[in-house]
N, C-alpha and C positions, 0 to 999 in steps of 0.2 A: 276620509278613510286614511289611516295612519298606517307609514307600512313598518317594520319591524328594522330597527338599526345595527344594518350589516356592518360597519365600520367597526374593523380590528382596532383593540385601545393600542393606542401608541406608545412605546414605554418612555417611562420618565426621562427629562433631560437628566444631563451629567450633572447640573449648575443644581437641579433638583435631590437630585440621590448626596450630591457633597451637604446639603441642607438639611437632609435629614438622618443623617448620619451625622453631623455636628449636633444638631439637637437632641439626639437620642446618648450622646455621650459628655453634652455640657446642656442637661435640661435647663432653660429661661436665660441661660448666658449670650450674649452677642458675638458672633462670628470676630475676631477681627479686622479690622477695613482692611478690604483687601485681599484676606484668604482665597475667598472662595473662588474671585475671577484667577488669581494666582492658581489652588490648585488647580480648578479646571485647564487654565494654559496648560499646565505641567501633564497633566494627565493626557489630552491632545496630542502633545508633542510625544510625547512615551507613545501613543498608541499609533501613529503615524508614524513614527521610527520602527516600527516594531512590523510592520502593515509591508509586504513586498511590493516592489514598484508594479505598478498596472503593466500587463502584459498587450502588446499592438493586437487587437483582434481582425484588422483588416491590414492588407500590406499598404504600403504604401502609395499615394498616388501615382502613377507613372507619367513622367515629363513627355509630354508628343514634343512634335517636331517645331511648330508653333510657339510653344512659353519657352523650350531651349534657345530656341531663335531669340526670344525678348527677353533673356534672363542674360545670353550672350552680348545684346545690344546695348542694355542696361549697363553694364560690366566695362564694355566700349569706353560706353561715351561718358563714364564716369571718372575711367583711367584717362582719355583724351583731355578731358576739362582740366583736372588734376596736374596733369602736363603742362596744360596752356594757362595755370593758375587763376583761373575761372571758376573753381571754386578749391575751398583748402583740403589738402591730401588726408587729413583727420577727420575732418567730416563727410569725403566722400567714402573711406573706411567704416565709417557709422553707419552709413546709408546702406552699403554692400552687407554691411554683417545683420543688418534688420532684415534686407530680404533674402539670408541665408546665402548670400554669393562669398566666392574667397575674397579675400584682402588685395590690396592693390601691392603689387611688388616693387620694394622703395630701396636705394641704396642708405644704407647705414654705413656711419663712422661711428666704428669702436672704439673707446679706449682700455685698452685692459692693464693693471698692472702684476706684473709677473714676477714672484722672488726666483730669480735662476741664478744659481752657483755655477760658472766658469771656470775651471781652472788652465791657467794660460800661464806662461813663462813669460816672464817682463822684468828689468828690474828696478825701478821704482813702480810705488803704488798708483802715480798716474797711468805712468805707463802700463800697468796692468788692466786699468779699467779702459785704458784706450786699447787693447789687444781683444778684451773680452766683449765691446762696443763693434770692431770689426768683426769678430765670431760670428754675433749673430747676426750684423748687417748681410757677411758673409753665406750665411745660411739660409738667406730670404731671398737672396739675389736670384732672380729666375722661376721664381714661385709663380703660379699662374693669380695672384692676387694682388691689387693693389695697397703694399704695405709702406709706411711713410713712419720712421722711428724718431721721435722728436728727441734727440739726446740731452737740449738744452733742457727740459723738464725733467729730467729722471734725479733720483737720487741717489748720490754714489754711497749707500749705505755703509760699504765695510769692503777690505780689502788685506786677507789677512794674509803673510809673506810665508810659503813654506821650505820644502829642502830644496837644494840647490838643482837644477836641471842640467846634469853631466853630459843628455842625448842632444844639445842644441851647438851649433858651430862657433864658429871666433866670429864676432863682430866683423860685419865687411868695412871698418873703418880702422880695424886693428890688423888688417890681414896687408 
């Protein structure tokens, strides 16, 4: 006894409908190699873009006290190794960021280069750059940061001479 087939028809693939719609507009011609996986990508990607992100339907799992405890332990003993160079500070950041923990916190050396206009009273142009070189040493001093100004690397790009500075005293070596 045969029983009657409930199975809804499934509708056509995308790879399908691109087929025949190429055939119904280029009768007996061959697709191009190529086309049809191409548009279907394109189509896919159009309809996925277009599609809003899935919404969470359940909250999220909540941490007890137990997986904080070993996610805290984790985190430990991976910044401790790290320290003791037991294993390298990059790959123990890989490990952290795979099972969702922060980053391990590392000192950085910056180097930044900064175009900064001084204007300082001097009168040669060394001397200018060497007043504008104390400025800003001047202005770091006491900073709550470890800052170290390599002078021998910098480039003394330009140093251009303006009016005369009338507010400045006599030379303590002319007085």
């Amino acid at each position: 006894m045969s029983t009657p087939d409930t199975h809804e028809q499934q509708p056509a693939s995308l790879e399908a409908v691109l087929r025949d719609a190429w055939d119904a507009f280029h009768p007996g011609q061959p697709a191009p190699l190529g086309w049809l996986t191409h548009t279907a990508a394109r189509i896919h990607d159009h309809l996925h873009a277009q599609q809003p992100a899935p919404t969470m339907t359940t909250p999220p799992a909540v941490i007890d006290d137990q997986s904080a405890a070993l996610r805290r332990h984790v985190w430990q003993t991976l910044r401790d190794a790290a320290a003791e160079d037991h294993i390298d500070p990059d790959a123990a950041d890989r490990i952290l960021h795979a099972l969702e923990l922060p980053g391990l916190p590392r000192r950085w050396q910056v180097r930044l280069t900064l175009p900064l206009a001084i204007e300082v009273t001097a009168t040669s142009q060394d001397d200018a750059v060497e007043a504008a070189e104390d400025a800003i040493d001047a202005a770091l001093t006491g900073t709550s940061h470890d800052t170290y100004l390599d002078w021998d690397n910098t480039t003394r790009d330009d140093a251009t001479p303006g009016d005369i500075d009338t507010t400045t005293g006599t030379p303590t070596d002319l007085r």
